[in-house]
MMTF fields as JSON, N, C-alpha, C and O atoms, coordinates in Angstrom:
{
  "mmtfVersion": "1.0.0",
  "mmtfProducer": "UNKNOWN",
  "numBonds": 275,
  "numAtoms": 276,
  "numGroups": 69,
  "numChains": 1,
  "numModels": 1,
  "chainsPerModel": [1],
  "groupsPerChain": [69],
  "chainIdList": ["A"],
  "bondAtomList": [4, 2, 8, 6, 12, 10, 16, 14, 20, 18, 24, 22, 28, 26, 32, 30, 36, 34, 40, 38, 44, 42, 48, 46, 52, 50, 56, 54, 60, 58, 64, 62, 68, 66, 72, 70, 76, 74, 80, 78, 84, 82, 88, 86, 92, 90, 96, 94, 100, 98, 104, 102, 108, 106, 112, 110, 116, 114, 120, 118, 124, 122, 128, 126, 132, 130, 136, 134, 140, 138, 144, 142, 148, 146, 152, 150, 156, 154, 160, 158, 164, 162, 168, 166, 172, 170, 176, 174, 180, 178, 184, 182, 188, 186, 192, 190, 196, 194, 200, 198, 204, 202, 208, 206, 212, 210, 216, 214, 220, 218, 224, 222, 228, 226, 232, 230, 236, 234, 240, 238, 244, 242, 248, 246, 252, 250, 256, 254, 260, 258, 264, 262, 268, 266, 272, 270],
  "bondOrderList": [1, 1, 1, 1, 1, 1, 1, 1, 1, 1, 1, 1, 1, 1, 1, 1, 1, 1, 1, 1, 1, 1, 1, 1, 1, 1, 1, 1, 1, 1, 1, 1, 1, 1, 1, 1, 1, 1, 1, 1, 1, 1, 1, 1, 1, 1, 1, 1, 1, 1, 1, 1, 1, 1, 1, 1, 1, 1, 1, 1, 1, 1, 1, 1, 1, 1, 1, 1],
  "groupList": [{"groupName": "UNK", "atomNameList": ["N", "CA", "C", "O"], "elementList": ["N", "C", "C", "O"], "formalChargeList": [0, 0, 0, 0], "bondAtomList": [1, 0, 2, 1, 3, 2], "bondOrderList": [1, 1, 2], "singleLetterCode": "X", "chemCompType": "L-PEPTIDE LINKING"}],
  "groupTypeList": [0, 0, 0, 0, 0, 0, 0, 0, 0, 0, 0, 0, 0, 0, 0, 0, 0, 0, 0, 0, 0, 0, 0, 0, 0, 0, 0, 0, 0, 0, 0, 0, 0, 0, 0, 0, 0, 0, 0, 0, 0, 0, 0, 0, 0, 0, 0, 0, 0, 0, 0, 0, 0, 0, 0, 0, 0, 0, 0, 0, 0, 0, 0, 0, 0, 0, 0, 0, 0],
  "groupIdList": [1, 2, 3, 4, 5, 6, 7, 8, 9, 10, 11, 12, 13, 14, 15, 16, 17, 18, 19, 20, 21, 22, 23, 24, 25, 26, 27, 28, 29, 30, 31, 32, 33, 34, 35, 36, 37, 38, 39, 40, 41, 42, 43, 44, 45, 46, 47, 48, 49, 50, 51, 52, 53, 54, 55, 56, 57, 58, 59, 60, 61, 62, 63, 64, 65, 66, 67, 68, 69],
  "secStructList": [7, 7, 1, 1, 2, 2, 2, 2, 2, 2, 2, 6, 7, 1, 1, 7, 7, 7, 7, 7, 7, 7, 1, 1, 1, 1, 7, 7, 7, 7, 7, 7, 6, 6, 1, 2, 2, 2, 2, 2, 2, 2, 2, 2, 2, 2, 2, 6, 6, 7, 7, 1, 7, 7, 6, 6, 1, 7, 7, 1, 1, 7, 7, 1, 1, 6, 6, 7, 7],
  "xCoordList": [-15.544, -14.362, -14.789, -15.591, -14.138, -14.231, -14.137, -13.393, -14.943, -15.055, -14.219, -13.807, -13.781, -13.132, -12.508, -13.047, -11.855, -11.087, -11.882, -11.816, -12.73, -13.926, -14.922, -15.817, -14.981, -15.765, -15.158, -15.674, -13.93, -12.944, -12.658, -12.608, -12.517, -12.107, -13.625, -13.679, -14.779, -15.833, -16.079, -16.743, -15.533, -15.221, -14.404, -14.574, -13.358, -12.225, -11.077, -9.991, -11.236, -9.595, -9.092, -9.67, -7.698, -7.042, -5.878, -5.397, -5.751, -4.388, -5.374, -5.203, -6.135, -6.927, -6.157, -5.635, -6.234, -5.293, -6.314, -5.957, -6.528, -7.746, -6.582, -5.356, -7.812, -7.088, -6.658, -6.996, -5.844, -5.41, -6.245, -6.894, -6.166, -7.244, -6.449, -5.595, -6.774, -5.892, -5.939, -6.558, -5.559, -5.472, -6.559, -7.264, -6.797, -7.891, -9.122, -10.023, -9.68, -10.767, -11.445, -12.638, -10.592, -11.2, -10.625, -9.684, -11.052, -11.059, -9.919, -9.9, -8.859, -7.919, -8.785, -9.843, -7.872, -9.024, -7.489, -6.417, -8.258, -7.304, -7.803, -7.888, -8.192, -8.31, -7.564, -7.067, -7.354, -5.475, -5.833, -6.908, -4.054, -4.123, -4.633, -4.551, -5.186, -6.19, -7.182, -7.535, -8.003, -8.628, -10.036, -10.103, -11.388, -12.696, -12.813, -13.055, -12.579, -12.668, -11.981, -12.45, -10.601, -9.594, -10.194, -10.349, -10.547, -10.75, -12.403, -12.528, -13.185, -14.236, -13.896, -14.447, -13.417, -12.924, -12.09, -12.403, -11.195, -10.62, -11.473, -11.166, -12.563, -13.312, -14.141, -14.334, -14.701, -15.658, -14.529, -15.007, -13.221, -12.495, -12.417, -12.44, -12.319, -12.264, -13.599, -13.678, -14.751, -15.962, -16.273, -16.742, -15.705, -15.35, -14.923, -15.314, -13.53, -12.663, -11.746, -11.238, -11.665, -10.283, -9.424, -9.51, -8.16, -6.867, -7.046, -7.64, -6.389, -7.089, -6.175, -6.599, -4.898, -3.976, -3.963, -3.799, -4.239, -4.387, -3.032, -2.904, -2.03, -0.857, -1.302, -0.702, -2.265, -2.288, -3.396, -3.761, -3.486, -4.063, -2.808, -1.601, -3.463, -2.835, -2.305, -2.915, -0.421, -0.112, 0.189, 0.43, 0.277, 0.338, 0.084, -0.033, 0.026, -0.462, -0.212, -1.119, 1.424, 1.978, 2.188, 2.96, 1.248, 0.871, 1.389, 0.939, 2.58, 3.312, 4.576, 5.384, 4.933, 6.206, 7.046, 7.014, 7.549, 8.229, 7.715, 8.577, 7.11, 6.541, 6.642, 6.898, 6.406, 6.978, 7.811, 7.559, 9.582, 10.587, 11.112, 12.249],
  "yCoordList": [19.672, 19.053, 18.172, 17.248, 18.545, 17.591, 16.173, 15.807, 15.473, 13.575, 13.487, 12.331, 14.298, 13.424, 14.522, 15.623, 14.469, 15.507, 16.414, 17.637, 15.692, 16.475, 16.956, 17.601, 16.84, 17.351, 18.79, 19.785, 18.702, 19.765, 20.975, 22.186, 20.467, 21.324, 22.196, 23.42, 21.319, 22.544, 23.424, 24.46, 22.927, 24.346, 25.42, 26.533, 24.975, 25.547, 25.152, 25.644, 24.222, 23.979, 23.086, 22.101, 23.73, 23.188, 21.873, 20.846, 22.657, 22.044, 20.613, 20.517, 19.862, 18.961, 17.759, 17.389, 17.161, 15.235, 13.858, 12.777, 13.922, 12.455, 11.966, 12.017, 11.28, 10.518, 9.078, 8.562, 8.608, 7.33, 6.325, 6.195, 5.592, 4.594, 3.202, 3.164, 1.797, 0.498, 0.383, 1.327, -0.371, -1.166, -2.211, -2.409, -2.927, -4.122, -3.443, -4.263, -1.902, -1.154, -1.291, -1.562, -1.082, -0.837, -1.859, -2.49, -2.158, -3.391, -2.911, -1.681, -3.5, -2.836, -3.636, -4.261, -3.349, -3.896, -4.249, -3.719, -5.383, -5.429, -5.322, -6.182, -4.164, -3.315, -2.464, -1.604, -2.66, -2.293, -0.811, -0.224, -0.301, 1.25, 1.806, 1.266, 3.124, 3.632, 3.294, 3.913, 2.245, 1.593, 2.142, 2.255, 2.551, 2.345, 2.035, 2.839, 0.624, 0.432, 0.824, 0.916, 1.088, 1.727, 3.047, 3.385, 3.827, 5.328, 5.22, 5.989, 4.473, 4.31, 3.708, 4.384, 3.017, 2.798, 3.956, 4.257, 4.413, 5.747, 6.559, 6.651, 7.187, 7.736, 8.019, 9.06, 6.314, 6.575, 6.331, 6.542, 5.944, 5.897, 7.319, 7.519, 8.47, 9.824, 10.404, 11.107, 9.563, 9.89, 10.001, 10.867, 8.452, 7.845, 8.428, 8.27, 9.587, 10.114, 8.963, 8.883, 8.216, 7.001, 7.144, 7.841, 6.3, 6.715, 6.131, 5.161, 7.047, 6.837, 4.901, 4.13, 5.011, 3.691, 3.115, 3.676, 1.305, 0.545, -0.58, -1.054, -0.824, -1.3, -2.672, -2.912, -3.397, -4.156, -4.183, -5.021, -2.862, -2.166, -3.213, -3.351, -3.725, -3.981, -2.752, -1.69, -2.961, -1.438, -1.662, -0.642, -3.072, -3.323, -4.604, -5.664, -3.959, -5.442, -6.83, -7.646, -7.108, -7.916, -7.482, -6.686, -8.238, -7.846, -9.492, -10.106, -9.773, -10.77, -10.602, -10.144, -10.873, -10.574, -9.684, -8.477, -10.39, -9.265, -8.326, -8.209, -7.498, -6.796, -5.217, -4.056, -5.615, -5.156, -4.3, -3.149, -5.181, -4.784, -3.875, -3.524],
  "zCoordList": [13.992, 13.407, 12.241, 12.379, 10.931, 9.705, 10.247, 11.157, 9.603, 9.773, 8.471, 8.373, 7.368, 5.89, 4.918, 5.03, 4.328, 3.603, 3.126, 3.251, 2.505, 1.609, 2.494, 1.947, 3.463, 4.631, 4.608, 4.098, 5.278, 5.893, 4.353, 4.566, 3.05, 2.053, 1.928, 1.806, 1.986, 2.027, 3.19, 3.224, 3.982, 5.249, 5.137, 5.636, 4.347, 4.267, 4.826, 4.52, 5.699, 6.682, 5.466, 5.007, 4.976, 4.138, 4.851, 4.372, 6.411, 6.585, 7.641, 8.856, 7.017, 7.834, 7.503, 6.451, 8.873, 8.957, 9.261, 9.729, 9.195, 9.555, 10.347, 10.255, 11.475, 12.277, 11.684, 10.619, 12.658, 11.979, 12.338, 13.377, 11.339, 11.19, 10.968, 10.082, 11.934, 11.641, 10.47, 9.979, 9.695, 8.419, 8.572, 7.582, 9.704, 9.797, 9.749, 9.57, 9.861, 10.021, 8.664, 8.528, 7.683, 6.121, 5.294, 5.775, 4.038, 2.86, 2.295, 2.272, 1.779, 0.579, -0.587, -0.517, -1.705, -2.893, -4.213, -4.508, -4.609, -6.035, -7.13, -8.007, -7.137, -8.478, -8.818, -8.09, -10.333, -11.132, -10.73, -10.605, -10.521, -10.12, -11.715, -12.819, -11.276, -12.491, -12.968, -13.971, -12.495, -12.996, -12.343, -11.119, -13.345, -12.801, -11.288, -10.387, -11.191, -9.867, -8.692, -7.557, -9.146, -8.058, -7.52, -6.347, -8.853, -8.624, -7.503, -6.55, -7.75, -7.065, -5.631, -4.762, -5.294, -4.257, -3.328, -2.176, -3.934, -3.62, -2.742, -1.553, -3.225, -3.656, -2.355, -1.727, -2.111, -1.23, 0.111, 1.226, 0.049, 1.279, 1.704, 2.919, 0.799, 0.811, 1.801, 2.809, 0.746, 1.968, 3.414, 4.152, 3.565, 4.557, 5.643, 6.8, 4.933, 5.931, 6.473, 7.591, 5.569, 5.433, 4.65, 3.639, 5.114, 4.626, 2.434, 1.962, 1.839, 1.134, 0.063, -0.797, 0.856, 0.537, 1.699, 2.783, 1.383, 2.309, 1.778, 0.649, 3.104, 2.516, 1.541, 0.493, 1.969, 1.0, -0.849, -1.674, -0.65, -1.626, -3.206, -3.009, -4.477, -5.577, -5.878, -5.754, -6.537, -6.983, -8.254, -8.9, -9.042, -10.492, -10.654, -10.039, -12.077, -13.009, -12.4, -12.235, -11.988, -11.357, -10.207, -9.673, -9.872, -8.079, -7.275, -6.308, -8.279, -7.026, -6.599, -7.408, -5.496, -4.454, -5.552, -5.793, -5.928, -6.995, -7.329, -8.2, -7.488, -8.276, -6.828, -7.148, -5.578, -4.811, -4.447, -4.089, -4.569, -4.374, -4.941, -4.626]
}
């Protein structure tokens, strides 16, 4: 059984789910979406075989309450 997406796509199982994983298990990060650092972070959560959005992941520039809703 695949441990991570990229595990499972070089096998071939397309239709693969990672298990669920808490939110307290892995780091979210505030690095701007698109950004160098976002995409690297991404990246190795993919490795990981972690979810690849963490709810408190930054989703813009203005990353206060407002920015939210």
């Amino acid at each position: 059984m695949p441990e991570s997406v990229l595990e499972a796509i070089r096998h071939g199982q397309w239709d693969f789910e990672p298990s669920e994983v808490n939110v307290e298990e892995y780091n979210c990060t505030a690095a701007l979406p698109g950004s160098t650092e976002k995409i690297t972070a991404l990246a190795a959560r993919a490795e990981e075989g972690l979810p690849l959005w963490h709810p408190a992941d930054r989703r813009s520039f203005d990353d206060s309450e407002d920015a939210f809703k």
